[in-house]
N, C-alpha and C positions, 0 to 999 in steps of 0.2 A: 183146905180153904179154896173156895172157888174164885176165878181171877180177880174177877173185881169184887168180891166180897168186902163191906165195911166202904165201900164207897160209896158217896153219893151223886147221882146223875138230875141236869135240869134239862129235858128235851124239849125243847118250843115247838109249837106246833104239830102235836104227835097225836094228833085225832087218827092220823091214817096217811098214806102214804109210806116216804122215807121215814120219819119221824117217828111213828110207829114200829117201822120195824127198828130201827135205831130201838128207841124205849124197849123192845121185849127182848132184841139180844143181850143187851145192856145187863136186863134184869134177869136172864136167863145165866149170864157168867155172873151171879153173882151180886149186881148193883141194887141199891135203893133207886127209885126214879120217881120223879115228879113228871109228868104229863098234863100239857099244855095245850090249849085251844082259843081261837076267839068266838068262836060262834058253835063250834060241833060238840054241848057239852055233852049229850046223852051219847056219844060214841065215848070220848075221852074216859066219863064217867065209868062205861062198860070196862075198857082195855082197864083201867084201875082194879077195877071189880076181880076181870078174871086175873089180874096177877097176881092180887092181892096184899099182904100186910106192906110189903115191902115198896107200893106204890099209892102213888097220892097223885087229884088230879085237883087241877088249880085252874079256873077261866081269866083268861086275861086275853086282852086286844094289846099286845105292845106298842103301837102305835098312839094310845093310850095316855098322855103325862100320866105319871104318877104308876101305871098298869104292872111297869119292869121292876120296878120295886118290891111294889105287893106281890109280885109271882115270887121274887127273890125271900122275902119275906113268910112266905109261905113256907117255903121249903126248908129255909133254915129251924121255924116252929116244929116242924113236922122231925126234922130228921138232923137238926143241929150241925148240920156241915155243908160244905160241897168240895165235891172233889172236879167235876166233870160239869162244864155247859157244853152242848150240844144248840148252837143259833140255827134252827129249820124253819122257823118260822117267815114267812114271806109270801106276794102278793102279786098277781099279774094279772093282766088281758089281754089279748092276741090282739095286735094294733101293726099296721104295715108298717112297714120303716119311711117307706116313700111317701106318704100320709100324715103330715106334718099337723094338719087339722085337724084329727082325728086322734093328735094326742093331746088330750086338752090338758087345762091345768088340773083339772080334778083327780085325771087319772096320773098323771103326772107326780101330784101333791101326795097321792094314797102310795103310790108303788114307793118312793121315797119315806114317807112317815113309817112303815111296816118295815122294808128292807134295811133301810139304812137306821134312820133316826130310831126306832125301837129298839134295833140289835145292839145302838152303841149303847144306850143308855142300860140294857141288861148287864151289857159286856162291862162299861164300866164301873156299875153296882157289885157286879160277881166278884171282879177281879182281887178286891180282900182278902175274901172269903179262902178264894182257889188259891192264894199266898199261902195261907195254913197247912194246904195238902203235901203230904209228900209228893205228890206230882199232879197238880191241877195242870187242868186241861181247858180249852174253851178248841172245842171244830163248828166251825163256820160251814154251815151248806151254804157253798156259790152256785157259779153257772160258769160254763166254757163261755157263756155269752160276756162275760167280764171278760174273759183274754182275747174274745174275737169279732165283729161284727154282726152276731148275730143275736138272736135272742125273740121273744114274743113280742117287743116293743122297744125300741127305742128306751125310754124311760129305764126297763127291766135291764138290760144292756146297761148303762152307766152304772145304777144300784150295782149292782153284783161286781161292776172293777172296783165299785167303793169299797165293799167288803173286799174285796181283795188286798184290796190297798191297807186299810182300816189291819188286814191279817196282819201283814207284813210289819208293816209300824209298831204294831203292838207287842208282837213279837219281840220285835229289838229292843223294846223299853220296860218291859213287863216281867224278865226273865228273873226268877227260873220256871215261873208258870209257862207253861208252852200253850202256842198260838197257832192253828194251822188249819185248813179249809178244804172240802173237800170239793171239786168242780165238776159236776157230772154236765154230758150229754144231756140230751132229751129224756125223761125217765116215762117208765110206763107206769102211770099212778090214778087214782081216781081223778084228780084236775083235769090230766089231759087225756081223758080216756075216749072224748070225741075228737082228739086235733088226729084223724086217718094221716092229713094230706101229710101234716110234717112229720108222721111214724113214717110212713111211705119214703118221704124224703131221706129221712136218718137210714133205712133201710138200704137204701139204693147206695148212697156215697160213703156208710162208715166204712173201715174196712170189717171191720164185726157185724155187721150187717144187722144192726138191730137196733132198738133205743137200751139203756139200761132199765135194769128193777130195781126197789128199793135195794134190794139185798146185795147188790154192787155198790152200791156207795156205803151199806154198813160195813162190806168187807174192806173197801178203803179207809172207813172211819178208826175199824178197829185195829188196822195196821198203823197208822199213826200214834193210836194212844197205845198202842205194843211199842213203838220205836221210839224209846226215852230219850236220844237224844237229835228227836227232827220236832225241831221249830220253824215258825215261816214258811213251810210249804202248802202250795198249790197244788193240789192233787189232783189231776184233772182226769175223771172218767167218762171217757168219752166214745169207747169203743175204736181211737181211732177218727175220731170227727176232725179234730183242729191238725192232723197230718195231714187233709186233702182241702179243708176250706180256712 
């Protein structure tokens, strides 16, 4: 039996990126996965396609009313369980900190509705569900910008301590479902495939000297759902970023 065989996985936001590679390790050890999107349906469509029986892709905007239901609703039709949410789903724009204007309410309202308010309302539809499993799971992709002052905006910065905070709490109230998030660095992903200046930056100050790739935060992801008994952690992949800043 392959590890995660007979489980089921809900990856938010898994057109590409983390989230994608999350989705194909997932289903490579093993897992049924649902793959999620709000706008890239003919990508998500594809990764379904080539993995085939064992994956299923659902359009949803979580930010959405109603959206984190019907994704949750979806999945349970398809594959009758869940064992495993994966929160990747989330939203930014590069906005200066010192630019107070320039973070309007609009972008303000979006990074918030997607980040915060769609993941809780999945998280807390899921959480039933993941009671049933001999060991449900929910990992939160955060940001080192939740534990530090930095991040693409302001805005994106608060979101991601929520979820961190949001981990935590959850954790201690939710148990024996385990609760835990993984906090990467900068990553190097289709999003931010034009930000040079801030790869440049990560580059110069990590001590690893580099941003991460997806496949560094799957290998943090899968070390937690390997480690039965860690709940509430913060997992921060950073290369090394929040040792120096």
């Amino acid at each position: 039996m392959s590890e995660f065989g007979g489980k089921v996985a809900l990856v938010t936001g898994s057109s590409s990126g983390i989230g994608e590679a999350v989705a194909r390790r997932l289903h490579a050890l093993g897992a049924a996965v649902v793959l999620n999107s709000a706008r890239s349906v003919a990508a998500g469509q594809r990764i379904a396609g080539e993995l085939g029986e064992r994956a299923l892709y659902v359009q949803a905007d979580i930010a959405e009313v109603g959206a984190p239901q019907r994704l949750l609703d979806a999945a349970l039709a398809r594959f009758g369980r869940l064992d495993i949410l994966v929160n990747n789903a989330g939203w930014t724009t590069l906005v200066p900190h010192a630019d107070l204007d320039a973070l309007t309410d609009e972008i303000f309202a979006r990074t918030f509705e997607v980040n915060v308010t769609g993941t809780w309302r999945l998280t807390r539809a899921a959480l039933p569900h993941l009671a049933k499993s001999d060991d449900g799971n929910v990992i939160t992709i955060t940001s080192i910008a939740g534990l530090r002052p930095l991040g693409s905006s302001i805005a994106y910065s608060m979101s991601k301590a929520a979820l961190n905070q949001m981990t935590v709490l959850l954790a201690k109230s939710c148990g024996p479902v385990r609760v835990n998030a993984v906090a990467p660095g900068l990553v190097a992903t289709p999003w931010t495939a034009d930000w040079q200046a801030q790869h440049e930056a990560v580059k110069a100050r990590a001590p690893l000297h580099r941003s991460a790739t997806p496949e560094d935060c799957v290998e943090a992801l899968l070390g937690l759902l390997r480690s039965r008994y860690a709940t509430g952690q913060i997992f921060a992949v950073d290369g090394g970023l929040t040792l120096v800043n």
